[in-house]
SESE-952921 format. One record per residue (C-alpha): residue number from 0; residue in three letters; chain; y, z, x. Coordinates in Angstrom, 2 decimals, always signed. Layout:
# SESE-952921
+-----+------+-------+---------+---------+---------+
:  nr : rest : kette :       y :       z :       x :
+-----+------+-------+---------+---------+---------+
: NUM :  ala :     A :       Y :       Z :       X :
...
+-----+------+-------+---------+---------+---------+
***
This chain:
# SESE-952921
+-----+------+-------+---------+---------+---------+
:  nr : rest : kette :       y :       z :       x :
+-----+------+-------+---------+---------+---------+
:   0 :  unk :     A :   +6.96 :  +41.80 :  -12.74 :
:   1 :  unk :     A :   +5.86 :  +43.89 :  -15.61 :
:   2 :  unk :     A :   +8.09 :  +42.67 :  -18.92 :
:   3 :  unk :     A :   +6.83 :  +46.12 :  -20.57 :
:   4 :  unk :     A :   +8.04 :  +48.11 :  -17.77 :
:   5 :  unk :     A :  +11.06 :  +46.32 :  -17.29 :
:   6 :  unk :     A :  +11.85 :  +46.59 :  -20.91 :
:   7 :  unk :     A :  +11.24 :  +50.42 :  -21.49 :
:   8 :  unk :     A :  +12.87 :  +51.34 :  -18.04 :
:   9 :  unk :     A :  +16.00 :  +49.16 :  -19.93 :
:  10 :  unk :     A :  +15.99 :  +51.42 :  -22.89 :
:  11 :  unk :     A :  +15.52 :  +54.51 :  -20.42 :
:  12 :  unk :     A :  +18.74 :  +53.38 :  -19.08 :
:  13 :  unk :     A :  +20.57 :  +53.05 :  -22.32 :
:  14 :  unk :     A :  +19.74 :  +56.44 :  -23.48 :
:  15 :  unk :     A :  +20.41 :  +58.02 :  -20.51 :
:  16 :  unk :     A :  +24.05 :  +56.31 :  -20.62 :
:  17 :  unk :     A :  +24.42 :  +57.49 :  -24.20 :
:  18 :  unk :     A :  +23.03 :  +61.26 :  -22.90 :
:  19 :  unk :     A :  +25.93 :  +61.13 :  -20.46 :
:  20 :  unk :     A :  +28.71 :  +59.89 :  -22.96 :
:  21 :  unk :     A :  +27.73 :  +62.51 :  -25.36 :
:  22 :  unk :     A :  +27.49 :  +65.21 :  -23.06 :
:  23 :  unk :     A :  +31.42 :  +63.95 :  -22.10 :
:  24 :  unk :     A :  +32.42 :  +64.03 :  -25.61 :
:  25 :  unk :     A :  +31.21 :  +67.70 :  -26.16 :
:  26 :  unk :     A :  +32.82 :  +68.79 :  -22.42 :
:  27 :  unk :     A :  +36.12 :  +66.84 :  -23.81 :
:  28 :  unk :     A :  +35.74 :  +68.29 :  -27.22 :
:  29 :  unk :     A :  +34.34 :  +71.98 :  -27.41 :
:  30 :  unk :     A :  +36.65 :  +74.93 :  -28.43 :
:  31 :  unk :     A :  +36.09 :  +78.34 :  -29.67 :
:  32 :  unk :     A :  +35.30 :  +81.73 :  -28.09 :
:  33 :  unk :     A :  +32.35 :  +80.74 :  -25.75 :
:  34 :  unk :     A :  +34.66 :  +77.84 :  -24.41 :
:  35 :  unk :     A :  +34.21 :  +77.85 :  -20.61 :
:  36 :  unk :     A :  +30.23 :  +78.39 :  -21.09 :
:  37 :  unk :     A :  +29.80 :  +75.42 :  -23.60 :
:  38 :  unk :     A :  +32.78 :  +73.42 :  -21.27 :
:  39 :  unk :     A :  +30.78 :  +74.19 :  -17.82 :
:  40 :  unk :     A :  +26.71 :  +73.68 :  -19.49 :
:  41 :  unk :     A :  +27.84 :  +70.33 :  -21.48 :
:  42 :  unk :     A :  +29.57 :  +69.18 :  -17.67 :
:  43 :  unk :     A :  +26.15 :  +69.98 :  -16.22 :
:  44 :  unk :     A :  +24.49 :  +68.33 :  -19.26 :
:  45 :  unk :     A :  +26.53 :  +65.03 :  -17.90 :
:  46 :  unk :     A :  +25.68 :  +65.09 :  -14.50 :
:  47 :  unk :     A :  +22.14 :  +65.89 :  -15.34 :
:  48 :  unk :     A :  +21.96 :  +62.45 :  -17.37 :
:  49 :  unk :     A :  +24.25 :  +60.45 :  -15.17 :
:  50 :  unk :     A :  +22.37 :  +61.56 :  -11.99 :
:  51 :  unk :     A :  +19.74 :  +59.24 :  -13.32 :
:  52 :  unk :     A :  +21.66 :  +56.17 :  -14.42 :
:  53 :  unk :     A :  +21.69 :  +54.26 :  -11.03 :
:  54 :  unk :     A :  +18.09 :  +55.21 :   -9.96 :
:  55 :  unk :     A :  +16.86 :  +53.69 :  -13.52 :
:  56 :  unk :     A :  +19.10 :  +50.56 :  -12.72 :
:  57 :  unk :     A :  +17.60 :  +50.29 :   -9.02 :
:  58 :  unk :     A :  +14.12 :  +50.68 :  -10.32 :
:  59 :  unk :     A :  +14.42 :  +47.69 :  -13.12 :
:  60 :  unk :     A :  +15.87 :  +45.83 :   -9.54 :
:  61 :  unk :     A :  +12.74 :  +46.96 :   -7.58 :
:  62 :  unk :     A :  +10.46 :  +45.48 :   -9.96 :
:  63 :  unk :     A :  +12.14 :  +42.50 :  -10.42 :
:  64 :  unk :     A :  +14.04 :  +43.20 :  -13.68 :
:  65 :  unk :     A :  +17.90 :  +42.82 :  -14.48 :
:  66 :  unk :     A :  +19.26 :  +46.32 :  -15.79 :
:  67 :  unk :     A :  +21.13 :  +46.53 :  -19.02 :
:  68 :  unk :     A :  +25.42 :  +46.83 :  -18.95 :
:  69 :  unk :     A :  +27.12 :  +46.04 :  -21.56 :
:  70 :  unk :     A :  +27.75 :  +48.54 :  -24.31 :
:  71 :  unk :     A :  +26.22 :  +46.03 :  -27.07 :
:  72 :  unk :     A :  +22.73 :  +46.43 :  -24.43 :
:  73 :  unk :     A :  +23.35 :  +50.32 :  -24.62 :
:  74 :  unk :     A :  +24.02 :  +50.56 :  -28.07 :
:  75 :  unk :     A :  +21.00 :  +48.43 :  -29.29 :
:  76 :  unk :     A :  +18.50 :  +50.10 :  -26.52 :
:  77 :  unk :     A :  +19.20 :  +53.43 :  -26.89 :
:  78 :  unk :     A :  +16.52 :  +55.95 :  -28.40 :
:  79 :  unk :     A :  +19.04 :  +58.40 :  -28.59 :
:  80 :  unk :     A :  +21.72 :  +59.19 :  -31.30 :
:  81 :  unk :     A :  +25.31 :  +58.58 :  -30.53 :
:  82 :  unk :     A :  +27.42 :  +60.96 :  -31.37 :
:  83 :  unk :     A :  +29.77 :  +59.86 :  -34.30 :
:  84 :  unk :     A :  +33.31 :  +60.19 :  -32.72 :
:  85 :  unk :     A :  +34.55 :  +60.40 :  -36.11 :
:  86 :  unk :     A :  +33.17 :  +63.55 :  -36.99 :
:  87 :  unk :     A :  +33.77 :  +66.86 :  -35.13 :
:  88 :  unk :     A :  +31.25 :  +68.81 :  -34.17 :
:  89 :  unk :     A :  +31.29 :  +72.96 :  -33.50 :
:  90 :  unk :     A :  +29.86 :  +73.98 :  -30.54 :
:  91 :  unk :     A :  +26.57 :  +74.75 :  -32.14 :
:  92 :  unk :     A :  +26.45 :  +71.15 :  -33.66 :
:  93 :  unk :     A :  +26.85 :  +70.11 :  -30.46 :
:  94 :  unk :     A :  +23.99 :  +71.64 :  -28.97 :
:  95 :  unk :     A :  +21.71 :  +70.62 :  -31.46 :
:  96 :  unk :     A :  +22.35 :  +67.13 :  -31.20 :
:  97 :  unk :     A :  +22.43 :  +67.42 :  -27.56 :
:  98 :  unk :     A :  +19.02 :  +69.00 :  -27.75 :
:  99 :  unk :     A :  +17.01 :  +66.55 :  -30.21 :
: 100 :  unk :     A :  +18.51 :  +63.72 :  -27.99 :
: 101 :  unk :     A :  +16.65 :  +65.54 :  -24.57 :
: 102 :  unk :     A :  +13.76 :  +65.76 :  -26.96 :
: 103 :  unk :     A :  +13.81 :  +62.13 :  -27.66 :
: 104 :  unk :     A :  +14.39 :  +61.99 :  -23.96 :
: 105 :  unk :     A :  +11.33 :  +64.01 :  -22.73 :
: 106 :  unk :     A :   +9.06 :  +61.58 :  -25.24 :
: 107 :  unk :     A :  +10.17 :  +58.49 :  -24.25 :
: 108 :  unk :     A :   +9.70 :  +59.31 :  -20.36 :
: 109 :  unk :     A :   +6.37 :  +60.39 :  -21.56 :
: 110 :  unk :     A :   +5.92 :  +56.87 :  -23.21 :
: 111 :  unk :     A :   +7.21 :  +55.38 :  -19.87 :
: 112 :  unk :     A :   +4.89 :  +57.21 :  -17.69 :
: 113 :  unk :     A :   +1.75 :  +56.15 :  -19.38 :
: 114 :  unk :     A :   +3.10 :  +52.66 :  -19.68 :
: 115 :  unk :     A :   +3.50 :  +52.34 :  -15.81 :
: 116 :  unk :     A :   +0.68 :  +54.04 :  -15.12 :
: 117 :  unk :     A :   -1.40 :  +51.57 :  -17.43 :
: 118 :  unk :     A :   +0.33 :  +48.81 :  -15.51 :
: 119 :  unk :     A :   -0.58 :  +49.79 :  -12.18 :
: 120 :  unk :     A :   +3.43 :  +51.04 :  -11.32 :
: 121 :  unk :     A :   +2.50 :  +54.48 :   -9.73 :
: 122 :  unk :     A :   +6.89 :  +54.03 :   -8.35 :
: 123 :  unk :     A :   +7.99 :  +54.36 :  -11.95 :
: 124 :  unk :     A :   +5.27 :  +56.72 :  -12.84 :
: 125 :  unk :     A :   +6.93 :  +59.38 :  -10.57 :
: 126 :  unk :     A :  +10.36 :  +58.27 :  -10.63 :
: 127 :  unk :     A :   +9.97 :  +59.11 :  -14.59 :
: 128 :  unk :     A :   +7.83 :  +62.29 :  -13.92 :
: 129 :  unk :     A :  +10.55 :  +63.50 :  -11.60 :
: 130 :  unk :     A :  +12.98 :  +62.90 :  -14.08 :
: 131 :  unk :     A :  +11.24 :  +64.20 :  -17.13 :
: 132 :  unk :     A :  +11.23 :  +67.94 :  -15.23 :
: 133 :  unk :     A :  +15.02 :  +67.28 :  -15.34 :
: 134 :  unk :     A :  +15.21 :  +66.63 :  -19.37 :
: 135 :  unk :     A :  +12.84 :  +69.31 :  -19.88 :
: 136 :  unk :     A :  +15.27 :  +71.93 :  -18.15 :
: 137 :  unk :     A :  +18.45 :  +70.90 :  -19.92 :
: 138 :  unk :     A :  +16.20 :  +71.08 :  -22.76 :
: 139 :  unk :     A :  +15.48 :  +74.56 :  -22.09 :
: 140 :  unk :     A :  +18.91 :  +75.68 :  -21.34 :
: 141 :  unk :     A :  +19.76 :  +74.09 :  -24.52 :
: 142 :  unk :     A :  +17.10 :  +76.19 :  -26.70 :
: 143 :  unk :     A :  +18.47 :  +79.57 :  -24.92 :
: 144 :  unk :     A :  +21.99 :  +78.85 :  -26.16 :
: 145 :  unk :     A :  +21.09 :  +77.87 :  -29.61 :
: 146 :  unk :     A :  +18.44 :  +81.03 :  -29.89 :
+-----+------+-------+---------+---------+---------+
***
């Protein structure tokens, strides 16, 4: 068992539940002319991130690791920025934030990737590589809406 591993796979799994909440909020939230685009990108935005939720919480399993799940875990693990409920956010606010927090995303799977390659984990190498090519296309399809 590799503590490191264990540990950045657990805040993997905390942003990637905070990706998915956020991504529900704008779905839930968005309004204005460009509605049913925004609605359907921010519901693929979701699945995108929640798609990777249970495969992160196997992984931490596989390598003998107990995966965060409790919102306290997710709130203090997270490397992405939760969206402030509070405040309401235009549809352009919403794919900015959406697209620093894939940003933050793309780097920390970076960070993970070099970490489990340094610690001999070639499984979490590509199960982070894999889903790194995922971040980096909602990232993309975030860019074209904002340009």
């Amino acid at each position: 068992m590799n503590r490191t591993v264990i540990d950045h796979l657990n805040a993997e799994l905390a942003t990637a539940f905070v990706l998915a909440l956020n991504a529900k909020r704008y779905h839930w939230t968005v309004t204005g002319p460009h509605f049913r685009d925004y609605h359907l990108r921010f519901e693929d935005l979701y699945t995108a991130a929640d798609d990777t939720v249970d495969e992160l919480a196997e992984r931490i399993r596989m390598i003998g690791g107990v995966p965060i799940h409790a919102p306290a875990q997710i709130g203090a693990q997270t490397k992405a920025a939760i969206s402030n409920p509070a405040s309401r956010l235009e549809p352009k606010g919403m794919l900015k934030e959406a697209l620093a927090n894939e940003e933050a995303v793309i780097a920390l799977m970076h960070e993970g990737i070099d970490l489990a390659g340094a610690a001999g984990d070639p499984g979490t190498a590509d199960l982070l590589t894999r889903f790194v090519q995922v971040h980096q296309k909602e990232a993309w399809f975030l860019r074209e809406m904002l340009a």
